[in-house]
MIDO-497786 format. One record per residue (C-alpha): residue in three letters; residue number from 1; x, y, z. Coordinates in Angstrom, 1 decimal. Layout:
N
REC,resn,resi,xx,yy,zz
REC,ALA,NUM,X,Y,Z
...
END
This chain:
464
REC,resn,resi,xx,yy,zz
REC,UNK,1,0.0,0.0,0.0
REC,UNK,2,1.1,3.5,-1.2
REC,UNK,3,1.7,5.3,2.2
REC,UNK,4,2.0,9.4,1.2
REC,UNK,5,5.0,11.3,2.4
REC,UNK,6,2.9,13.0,5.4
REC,UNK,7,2.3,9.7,6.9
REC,UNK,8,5.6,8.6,6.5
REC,UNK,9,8.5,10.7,5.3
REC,UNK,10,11.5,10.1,3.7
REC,UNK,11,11.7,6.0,5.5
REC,UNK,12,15.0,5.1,4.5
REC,UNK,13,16.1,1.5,5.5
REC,UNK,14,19.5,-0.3,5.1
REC,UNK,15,20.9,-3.6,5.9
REC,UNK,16,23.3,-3.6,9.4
REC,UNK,17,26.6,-5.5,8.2
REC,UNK,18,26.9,-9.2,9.6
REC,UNK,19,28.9,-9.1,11.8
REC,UNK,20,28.8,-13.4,12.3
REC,UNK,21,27.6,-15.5,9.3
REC,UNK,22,24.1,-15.0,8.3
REC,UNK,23,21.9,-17.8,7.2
REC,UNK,24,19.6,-17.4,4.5
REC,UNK,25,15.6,-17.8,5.4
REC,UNK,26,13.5,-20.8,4.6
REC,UNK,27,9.9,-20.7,4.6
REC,UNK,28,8.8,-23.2,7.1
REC,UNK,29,6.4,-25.9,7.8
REC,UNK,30,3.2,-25.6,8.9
REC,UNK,31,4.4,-26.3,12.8
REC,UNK,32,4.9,-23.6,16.2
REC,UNK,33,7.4,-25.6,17.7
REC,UNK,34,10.3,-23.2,19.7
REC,UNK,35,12.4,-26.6,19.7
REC,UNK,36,13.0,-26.1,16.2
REC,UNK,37,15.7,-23.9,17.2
REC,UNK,38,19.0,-26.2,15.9
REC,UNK,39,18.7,-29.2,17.4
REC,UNK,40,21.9,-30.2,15.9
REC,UNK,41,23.8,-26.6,15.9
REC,UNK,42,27.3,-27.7,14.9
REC,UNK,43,26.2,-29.9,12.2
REC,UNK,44,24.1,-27.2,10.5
REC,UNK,45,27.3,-24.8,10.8
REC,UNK,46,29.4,-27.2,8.7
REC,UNK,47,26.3,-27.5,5.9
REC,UNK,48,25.4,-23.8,5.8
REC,UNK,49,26.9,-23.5,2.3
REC,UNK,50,24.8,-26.4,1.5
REC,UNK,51,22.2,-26.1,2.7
REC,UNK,52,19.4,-23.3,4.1
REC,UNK,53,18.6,-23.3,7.4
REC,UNK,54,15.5,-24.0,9.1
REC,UNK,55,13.4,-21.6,11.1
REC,UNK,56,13.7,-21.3,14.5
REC,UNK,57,9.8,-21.0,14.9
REC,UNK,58,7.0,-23.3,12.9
REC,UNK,59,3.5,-22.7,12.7
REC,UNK,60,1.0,-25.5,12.6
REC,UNK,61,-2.7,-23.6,12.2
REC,UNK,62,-4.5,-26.8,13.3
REC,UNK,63,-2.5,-27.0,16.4
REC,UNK,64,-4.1,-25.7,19.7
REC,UNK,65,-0.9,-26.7,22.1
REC,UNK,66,1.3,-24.8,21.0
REC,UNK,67,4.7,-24.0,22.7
REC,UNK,68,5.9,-20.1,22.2
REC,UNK,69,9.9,-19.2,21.5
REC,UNK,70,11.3,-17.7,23.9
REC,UNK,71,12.8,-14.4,22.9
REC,UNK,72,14.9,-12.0,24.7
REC,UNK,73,14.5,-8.0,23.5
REC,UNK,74,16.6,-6.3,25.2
REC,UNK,75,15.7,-2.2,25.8
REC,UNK,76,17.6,-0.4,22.6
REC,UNK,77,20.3,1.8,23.6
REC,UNK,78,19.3,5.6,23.6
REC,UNK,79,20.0,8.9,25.7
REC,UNK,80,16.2,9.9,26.2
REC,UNK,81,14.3,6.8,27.1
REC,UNK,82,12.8,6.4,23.1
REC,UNK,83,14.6,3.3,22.7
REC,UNK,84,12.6,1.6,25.5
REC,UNK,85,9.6,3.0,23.9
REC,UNK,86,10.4,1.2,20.6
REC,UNK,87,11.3,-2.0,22.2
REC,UNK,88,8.4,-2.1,24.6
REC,UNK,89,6.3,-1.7,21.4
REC,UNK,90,8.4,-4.9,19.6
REC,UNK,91,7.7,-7.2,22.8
REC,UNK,92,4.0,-6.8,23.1
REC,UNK,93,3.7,-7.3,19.0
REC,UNK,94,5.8,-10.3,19.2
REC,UNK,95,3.7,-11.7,22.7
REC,UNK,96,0.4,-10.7,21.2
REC,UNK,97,1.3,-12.9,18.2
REC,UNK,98,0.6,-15.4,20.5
REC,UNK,99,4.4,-17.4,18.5
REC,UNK,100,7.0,-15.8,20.9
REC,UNK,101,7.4,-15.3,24.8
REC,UNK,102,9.5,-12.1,25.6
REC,UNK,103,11.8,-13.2,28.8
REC,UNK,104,11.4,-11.0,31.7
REC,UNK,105,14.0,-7.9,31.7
REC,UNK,106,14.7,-8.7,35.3
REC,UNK,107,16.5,-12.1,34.3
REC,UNK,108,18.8,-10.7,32.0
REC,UNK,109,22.5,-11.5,32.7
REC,UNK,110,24.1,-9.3,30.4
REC,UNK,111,23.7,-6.1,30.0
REC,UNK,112,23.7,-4.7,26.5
REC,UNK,113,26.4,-1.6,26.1
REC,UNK,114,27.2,-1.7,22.3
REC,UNK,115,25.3,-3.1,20.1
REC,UNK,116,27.6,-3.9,17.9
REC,UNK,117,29.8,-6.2,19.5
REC,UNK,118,28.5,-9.6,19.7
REC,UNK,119,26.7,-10.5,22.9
REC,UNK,120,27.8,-13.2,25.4
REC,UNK,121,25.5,-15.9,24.2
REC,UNK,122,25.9,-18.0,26.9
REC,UNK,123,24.6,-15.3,29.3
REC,UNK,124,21.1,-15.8,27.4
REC,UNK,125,21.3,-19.7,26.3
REC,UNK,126,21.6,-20.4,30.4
REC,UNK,127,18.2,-18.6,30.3
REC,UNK,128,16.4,-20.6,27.1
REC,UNK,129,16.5,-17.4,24.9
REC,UNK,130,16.6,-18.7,21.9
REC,UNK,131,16.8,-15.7,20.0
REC,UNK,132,18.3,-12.2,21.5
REC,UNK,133,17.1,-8.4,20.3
REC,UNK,134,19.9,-5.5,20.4
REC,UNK,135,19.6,-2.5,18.6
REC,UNK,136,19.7,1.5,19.4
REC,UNK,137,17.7,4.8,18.6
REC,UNK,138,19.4,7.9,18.0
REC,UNK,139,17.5,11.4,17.8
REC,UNK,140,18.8,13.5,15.1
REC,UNK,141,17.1,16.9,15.0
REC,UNK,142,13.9,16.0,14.4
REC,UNK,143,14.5,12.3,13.1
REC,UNK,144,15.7,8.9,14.7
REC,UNK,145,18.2,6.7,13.1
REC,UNK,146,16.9,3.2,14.6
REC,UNK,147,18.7,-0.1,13.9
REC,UNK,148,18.5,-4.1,15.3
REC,UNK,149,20.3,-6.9,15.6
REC,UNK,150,18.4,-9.9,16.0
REC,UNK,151,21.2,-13.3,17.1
REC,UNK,152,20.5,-17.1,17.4
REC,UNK,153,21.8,-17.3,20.7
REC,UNK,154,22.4,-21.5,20.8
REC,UNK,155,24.5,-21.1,17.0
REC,UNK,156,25.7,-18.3,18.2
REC,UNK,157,25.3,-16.2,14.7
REC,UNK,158,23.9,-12.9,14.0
REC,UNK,159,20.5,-13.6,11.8
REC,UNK,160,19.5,-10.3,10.5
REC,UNK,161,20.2,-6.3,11.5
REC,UNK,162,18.4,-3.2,9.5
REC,UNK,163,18.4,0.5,10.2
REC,UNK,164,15.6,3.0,9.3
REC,UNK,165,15.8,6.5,9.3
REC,UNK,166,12.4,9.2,9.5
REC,UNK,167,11.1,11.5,11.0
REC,UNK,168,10.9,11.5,15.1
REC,UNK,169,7.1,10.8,14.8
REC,UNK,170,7.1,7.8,13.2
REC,UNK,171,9.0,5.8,16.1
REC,UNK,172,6.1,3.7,16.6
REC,UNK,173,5.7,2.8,12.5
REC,UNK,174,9.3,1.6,13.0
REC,UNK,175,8.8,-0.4,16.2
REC,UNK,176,6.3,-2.1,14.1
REC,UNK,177,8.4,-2.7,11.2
REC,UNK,178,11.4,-4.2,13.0
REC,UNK,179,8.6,-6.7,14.7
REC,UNK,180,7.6,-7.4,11.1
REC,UNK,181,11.4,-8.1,9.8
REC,UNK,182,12.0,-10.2,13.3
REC,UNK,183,8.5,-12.2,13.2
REC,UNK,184,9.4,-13.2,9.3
REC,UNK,185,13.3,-13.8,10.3
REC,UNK,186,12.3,-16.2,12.8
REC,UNK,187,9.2,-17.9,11.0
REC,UNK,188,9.6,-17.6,7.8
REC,UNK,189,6.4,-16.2,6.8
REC,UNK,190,5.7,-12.3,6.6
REC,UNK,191,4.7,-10.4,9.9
REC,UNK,192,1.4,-8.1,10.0
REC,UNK,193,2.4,-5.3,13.2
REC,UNK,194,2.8,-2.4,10.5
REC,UNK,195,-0.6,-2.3,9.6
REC,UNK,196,-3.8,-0.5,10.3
REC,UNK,197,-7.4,-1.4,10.8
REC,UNK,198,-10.5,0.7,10.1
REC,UNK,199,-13.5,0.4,12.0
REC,UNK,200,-16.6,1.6,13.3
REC,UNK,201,-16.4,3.3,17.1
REC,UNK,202,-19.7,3.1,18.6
REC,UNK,203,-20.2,5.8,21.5
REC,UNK,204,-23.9,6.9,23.2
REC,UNK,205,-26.5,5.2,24.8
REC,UNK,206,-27.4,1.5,23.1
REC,UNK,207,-30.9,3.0,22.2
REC,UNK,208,-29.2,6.1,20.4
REC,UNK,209,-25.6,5.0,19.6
REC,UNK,210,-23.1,7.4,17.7
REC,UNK,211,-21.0,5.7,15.3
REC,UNK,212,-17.8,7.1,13.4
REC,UNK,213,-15.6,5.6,11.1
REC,UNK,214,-11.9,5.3,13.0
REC,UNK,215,-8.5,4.5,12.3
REC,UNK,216,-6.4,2.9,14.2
REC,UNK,217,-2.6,0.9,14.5
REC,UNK,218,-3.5,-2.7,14.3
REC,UNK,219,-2.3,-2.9,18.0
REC,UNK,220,-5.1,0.1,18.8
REC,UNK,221,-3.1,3.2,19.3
REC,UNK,222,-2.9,6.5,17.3
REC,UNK,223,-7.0,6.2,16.9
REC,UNK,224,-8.2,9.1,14.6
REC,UNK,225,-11.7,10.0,13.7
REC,UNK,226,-12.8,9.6,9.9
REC,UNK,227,-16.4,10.7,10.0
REC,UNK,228,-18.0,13.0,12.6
REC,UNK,229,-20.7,10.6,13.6
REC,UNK,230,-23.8,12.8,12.0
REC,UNK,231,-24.6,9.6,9.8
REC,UNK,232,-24.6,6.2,10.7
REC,UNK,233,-21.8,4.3,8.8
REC,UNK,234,-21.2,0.4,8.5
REC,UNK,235,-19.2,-2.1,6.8
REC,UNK,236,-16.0,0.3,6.0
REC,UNK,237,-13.0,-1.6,4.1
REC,UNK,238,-9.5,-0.6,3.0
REC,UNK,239,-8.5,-0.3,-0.4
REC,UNK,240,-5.3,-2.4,-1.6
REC,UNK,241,-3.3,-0.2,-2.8
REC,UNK,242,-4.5,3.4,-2.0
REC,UNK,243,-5.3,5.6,1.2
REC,UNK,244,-9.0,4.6,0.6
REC,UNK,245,-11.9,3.4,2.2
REC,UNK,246,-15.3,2.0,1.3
REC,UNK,247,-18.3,1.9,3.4
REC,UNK,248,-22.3,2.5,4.1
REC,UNK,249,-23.2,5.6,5.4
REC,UNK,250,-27.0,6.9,5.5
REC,UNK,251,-25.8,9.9,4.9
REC,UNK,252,-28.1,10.8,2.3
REC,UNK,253,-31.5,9.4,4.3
REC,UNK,254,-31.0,5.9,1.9
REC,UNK,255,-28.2,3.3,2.3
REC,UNK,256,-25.3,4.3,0.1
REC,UNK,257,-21.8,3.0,-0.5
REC,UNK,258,-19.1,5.8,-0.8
REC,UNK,259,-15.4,6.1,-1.0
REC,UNK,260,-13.4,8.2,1.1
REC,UNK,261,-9.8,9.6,1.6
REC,UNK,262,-7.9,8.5,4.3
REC,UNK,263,-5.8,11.9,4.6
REC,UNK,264,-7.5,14.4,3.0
REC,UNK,265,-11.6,13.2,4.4
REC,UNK,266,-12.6,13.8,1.3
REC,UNK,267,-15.6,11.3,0.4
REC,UNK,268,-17.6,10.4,-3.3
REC,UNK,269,-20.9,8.7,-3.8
REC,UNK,270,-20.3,5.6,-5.6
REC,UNK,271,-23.0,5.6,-8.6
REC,UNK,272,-26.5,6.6,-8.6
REC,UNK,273,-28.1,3.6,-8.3
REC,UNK,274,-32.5,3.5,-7.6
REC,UNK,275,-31.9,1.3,-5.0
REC,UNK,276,-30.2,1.1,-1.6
REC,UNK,277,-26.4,-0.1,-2.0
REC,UNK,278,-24.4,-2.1,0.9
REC,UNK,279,-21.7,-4.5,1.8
REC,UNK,280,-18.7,-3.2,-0.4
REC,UNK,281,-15.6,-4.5,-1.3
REC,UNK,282,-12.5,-3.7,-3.4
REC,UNK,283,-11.2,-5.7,-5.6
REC,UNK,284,-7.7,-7.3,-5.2
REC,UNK,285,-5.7,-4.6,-7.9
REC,UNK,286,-8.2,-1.5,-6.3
REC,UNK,287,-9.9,-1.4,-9.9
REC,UNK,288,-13.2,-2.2,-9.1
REC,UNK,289,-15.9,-2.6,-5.9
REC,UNK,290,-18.3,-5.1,-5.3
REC,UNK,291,-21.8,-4.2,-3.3
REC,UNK,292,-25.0,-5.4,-3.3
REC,UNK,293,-28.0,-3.4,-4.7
REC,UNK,294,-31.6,-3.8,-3.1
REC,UNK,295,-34.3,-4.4,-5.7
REC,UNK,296,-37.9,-3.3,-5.2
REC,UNK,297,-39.1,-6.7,-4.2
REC,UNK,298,-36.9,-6.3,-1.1
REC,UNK,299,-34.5,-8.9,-3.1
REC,UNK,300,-30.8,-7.9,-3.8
REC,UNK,301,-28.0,-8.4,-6.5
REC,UNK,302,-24.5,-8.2,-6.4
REC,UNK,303,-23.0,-5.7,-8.7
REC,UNK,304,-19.6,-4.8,-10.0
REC,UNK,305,-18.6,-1.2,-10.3
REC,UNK,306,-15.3,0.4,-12.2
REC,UNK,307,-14.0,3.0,-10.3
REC,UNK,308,-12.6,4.3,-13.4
REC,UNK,309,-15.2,4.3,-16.0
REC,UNK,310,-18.2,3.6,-13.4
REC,UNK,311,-20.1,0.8,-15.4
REC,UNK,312,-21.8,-1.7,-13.5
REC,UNK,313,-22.0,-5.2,-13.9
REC,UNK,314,-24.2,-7.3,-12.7
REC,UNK,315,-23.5,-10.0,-11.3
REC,UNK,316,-26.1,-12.2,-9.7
REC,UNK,317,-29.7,-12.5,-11.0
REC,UNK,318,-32.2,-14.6,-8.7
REC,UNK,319,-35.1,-14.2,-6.2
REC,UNK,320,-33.1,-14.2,-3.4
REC,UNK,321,-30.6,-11.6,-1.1
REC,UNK,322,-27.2,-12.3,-2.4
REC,UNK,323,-25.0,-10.1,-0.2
REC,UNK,324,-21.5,-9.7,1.4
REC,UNK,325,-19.1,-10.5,-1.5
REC,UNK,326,-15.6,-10.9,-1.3
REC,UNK,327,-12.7,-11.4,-4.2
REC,UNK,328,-10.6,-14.2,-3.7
REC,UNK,329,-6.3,-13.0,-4.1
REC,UNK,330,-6.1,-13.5,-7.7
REC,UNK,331,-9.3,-11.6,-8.6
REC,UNK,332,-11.0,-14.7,-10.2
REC,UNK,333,-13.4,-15.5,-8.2
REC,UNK,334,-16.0,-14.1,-5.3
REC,UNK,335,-17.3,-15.7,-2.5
REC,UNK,336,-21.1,-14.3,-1.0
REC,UNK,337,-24.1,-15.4,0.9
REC,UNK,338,-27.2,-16.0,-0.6
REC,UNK,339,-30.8,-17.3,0.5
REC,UNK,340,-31.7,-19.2,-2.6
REC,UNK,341,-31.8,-22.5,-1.2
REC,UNK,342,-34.2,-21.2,1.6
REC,UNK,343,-31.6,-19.8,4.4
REC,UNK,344,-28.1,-17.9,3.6
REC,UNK,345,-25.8,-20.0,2.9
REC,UNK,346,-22.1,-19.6,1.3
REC,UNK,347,-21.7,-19.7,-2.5
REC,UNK,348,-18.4,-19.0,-5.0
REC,UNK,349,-18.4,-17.6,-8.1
REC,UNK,350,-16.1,-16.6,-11.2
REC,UNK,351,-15.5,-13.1,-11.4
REC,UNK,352,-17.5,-12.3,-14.1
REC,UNK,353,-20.8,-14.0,-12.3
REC,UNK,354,-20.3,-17.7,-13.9
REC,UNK,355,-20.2,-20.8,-12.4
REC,UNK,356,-22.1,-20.2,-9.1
REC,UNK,357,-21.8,-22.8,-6.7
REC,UNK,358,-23.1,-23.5,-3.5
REC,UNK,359,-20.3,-24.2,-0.8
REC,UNK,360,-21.4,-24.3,2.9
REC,UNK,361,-23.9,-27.6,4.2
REC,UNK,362,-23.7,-27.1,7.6
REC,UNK,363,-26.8,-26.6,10.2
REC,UNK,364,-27.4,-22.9,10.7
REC,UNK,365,-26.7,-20.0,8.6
REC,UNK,366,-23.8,-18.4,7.7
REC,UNK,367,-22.8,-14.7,6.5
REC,UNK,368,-19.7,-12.1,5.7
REC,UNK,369,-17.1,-14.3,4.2
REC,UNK,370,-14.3,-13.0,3.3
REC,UNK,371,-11.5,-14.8,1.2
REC,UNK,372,-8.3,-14.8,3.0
REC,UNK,373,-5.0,-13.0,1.6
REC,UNK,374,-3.1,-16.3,1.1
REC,UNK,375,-6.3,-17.6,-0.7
REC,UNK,376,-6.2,-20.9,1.1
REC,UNK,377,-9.6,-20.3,3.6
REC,UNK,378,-12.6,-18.0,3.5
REC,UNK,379,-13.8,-17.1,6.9
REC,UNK,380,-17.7,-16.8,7.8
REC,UNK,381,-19.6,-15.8,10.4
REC,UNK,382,-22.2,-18.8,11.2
REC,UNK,383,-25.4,-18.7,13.6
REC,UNK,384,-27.0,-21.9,15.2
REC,UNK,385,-28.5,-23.0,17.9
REC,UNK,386,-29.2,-19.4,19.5
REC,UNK,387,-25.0,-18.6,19.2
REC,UNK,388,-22.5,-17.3,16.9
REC,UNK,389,-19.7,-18.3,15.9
REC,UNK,390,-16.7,-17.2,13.6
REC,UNK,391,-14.8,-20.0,11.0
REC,UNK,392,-13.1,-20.6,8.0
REC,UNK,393,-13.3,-23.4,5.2
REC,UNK,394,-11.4,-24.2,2.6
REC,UNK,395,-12.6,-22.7,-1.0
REC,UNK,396,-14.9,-26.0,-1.8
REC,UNK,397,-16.0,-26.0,1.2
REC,UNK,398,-14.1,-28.7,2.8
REC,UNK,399,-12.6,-28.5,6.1
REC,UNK,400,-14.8,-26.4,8.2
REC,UNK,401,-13.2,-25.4,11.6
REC,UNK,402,-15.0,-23.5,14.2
REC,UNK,403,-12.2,-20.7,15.8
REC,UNK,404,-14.9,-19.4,18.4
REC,UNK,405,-18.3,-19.1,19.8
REC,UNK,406,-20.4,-16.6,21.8
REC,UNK,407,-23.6,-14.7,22.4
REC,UNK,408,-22.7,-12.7,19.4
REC,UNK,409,-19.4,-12.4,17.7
REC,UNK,410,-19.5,-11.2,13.6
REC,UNK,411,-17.6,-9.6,11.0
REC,UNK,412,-14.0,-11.8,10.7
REC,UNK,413,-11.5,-9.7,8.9
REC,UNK,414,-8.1,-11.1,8.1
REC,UNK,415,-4.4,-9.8,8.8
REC,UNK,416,-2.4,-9.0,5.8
REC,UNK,417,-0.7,-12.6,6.1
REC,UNK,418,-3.6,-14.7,6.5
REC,UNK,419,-2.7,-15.8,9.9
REC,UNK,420,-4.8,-13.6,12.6
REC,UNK,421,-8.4,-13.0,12.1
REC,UNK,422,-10.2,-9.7,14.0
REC,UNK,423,-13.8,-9.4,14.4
REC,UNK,424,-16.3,-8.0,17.0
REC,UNK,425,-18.0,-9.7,19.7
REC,UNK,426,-20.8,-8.9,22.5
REC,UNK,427,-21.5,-10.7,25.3
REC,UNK,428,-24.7,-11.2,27.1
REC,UNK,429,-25.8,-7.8,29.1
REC,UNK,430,-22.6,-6.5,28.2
REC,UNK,431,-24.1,-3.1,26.8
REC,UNK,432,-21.7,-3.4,23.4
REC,UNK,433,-19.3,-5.0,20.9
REC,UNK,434,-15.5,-5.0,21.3
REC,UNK,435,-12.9,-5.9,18.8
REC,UNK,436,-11.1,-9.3,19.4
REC,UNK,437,-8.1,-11.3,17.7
REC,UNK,438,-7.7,-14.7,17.6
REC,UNK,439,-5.0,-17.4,15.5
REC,UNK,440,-6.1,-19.9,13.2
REC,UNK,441,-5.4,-22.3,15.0
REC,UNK,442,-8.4,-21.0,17.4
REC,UNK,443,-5.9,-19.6,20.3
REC,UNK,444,-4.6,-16.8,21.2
REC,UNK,445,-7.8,-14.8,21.6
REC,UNK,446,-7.3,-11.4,22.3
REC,UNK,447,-8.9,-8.4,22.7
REC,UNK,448,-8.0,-5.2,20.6
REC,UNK,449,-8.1,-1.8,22.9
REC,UNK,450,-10.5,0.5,21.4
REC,UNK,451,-11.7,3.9,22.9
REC,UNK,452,-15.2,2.6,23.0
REC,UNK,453,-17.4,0.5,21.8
REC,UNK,454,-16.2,-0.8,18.4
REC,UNK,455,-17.3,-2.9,15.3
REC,UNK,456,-17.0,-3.9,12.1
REC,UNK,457,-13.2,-3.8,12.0
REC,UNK,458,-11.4,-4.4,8.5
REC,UNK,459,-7.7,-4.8,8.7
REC,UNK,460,-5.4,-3.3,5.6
REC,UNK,461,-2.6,-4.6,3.9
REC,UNK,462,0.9,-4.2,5.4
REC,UNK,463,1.7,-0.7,4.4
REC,UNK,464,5.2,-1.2,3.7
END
């Protein structure tokens, strides 16, 4: 995603010079284990320039026992107390990852001077780190030169060091880029920390709530206000590769989809249409949106729109509400709900509207899919038995896996790695919805701090 100058100046990044061999990344299995950390250290030194080396962490989505690496960050070095800022902001990405388990500062042997000299690794092996954060900030004027080092403590080698230069406001945009470049160092996969979700804040009494489109780090700080809360707005989502949104408002007395500008709050009808329009989407290249369009007969379609030349398409054609579409990664197909078949249900279909198919059997009903960013699962909401629930299946259908349950929890909206899904959830009497995360492997879950209330969150791409 295109991030303009004003959000983040003049980011310049470089490599840090190994200062021990580095071994080249891998992508891993499917596995969290923190044993995989070199369980045969000397032989993998003699085979570097043979082979790659493994990961030190490996994910398994399916399992729920998983073990996290522990990790020691120590605070960067600094002369005004920023550097402790930035690493306090690494730690709690890495721990709220639910992969990695920060070692308590109080336990730390060593004490980091210079980062870089090489540490005393056995002052962190003799307390199970098995992988070691240095790094400084320096303030220059009004920028910061950051940099990290992040060593396999048990080898004994330095893994990866980068340094970033921008403006001094932006410390917390680099905290969550070094989590990124240590999370995919370590796993093999990309990270998601420098990344932002859009959502809608929900303020007021429950019988006359206020609801304004926010902004917010995917972590919940630096929360800005997008609309003023005149109108009620719903279903907001990010463009891919522009400072854009797309969302409901009734601004206008009617349901309408618009599109907004992140920086500048400048907002567009999108098309005139006779109906009522809802449940947008972009399309994966930012070309197009999807939405639904309510038909007199209190039926809906699913339409197409160009941003460019604004012709429609339509897209669906039956006596039924076929809502909540979603692209899948490539662009080729789109997954929605539909009633057709008596109660709404999941269905895929080409682009271009061909080939619908009917991909969700299970008791209940089921809603807002979106296709994940990896394009392996589509996550649904699902309602049965008097609960809700949030899942994912695999693009036929197969494999359906329930991540979590409650009075009412909707909306699933995936991280830019197609790893961590947010969504918002009520409980019983408990006056409003709060945004939560949770893994795929159904751990982990967490709750995202919002100002108030909060729903409908939908989480950008990395904005790198």
């Amino acid at each position: 995603m295109h991030v303009p100058e004003r959000c983040m100046p003049e980011l310049m990044k470089v490599n840090i010079a190994m200062t021990l061999h580095r071994r080249a990344p891998t992508p891993i299995r499917a596995v969290l284990r923190a044993a995989a950390l070199l369980a045969a250290s000397l032989a993998a030194t003699l085979t570097l320039a043979l082979a790659p080396a493994r990961a030190l962490v490996e994910i398994d989505i399916t399992d729920g026992n998983v073990q996290p690496l522990p990790i020691a960050i120590t605070d960067m070095i600094s002369s005004d107390g920023l550097g402790a800022q930035v690493t306090e902001v690494i730690a709690a990405n890495l721990k709220r990852s639910g992969l990695f388990s920060p070692i308590d500062k109080a336990a730390f042997i060593e004490q980091i001077s210079n980062p870089d000299v090489a540490p005393q690794f056995q002052s962190w092996t003799v307390l199970n780190a098995q992988a070691l954060v240095t790094g400084r900030v320096v303030q220059e004027g009004g920028r910061i030169r950051a940099e990290y080092r992040l060593w396999d403590t048990f080898a004994g080698q330095q893994l990866d060091g980068q340094q970033f230069s921008t403006d001094a406001g932006n410390w917390r945009r680099v905290a969550h880029i070094i989590s990124d470049a240590i999370y995919k160092r370590l796993t093999g996969e990309d990270g998601y920390f420098d990344s932002r979700v859009v959502f809608v804040d929900e303020s007021g009494p429950k019988s006359a709530r206020i609801k304004r489109l926010a902004i917010m780090d995917q972590d919940g700080a630096n929360v800005r206000y997008l609309t003023n809360g005149n109108d009620l707005v719903l279903t907001p989502r990010f463009s891919p590769n522009r400072q854009e949104i797309t969302y409901m408002s009734y601004g206008s007395g009617e349901p309408r989809v618009y599109l907004s500008q992140i920086e500048t709050g400048q907002r567009e009808l999108l098309g005139n249409f006779p109906g009522m329009t809802f449940a947008p989407r972009f399309s994966p290249d930012g070309a197009r949106v999807v939405l639904s369009l309510n038909r007199d007969d209190g039926n809906a379609d699913i339409f197409a729109v160009d941003l460019r030349s604004r012709s429609t398409q339509r897209l669906t054609n039956s006596n039924s509400i076929n809502t909540s579409p979603s692209y899948s990664p490539d662009g080729g197909q789109i997954v929605f709900t539909s009633d057709r078949a008596g109660k709404a249900q999941i269905y895929v279909m080409g682009a271009d509207g061909s080939g619908q198919n009917r991909i969700s059997f299970g008791a209940g009903t089921y809603s807002t899919p979106v296709w994940s960013p990896r394009g392996d699962l589509i996550a649904f909401t699902k309602q049965t038995g008097g609960e809700f629930a949030i899942g994912v299946m695999r693009p036929d259908g197969s494999g359906e896996r329930i991540l979590t349950t409650g009075f009412l929890v909707e909306g699933p909206t995936w991280a830019p790695n197609g790893r961590v899904l947010m969504y918002f959830k009520e409980g019983a009497g408990s006056g409003g919805a709060r945004l939560y995360s949770i893994d795929l492997s159904g751990r982990n879950e967490q709750r995202i701090p919002t100002p108030n209330f909060a729903s409908d969150p939908a989480w950008s791409p990395l904005l790198q």
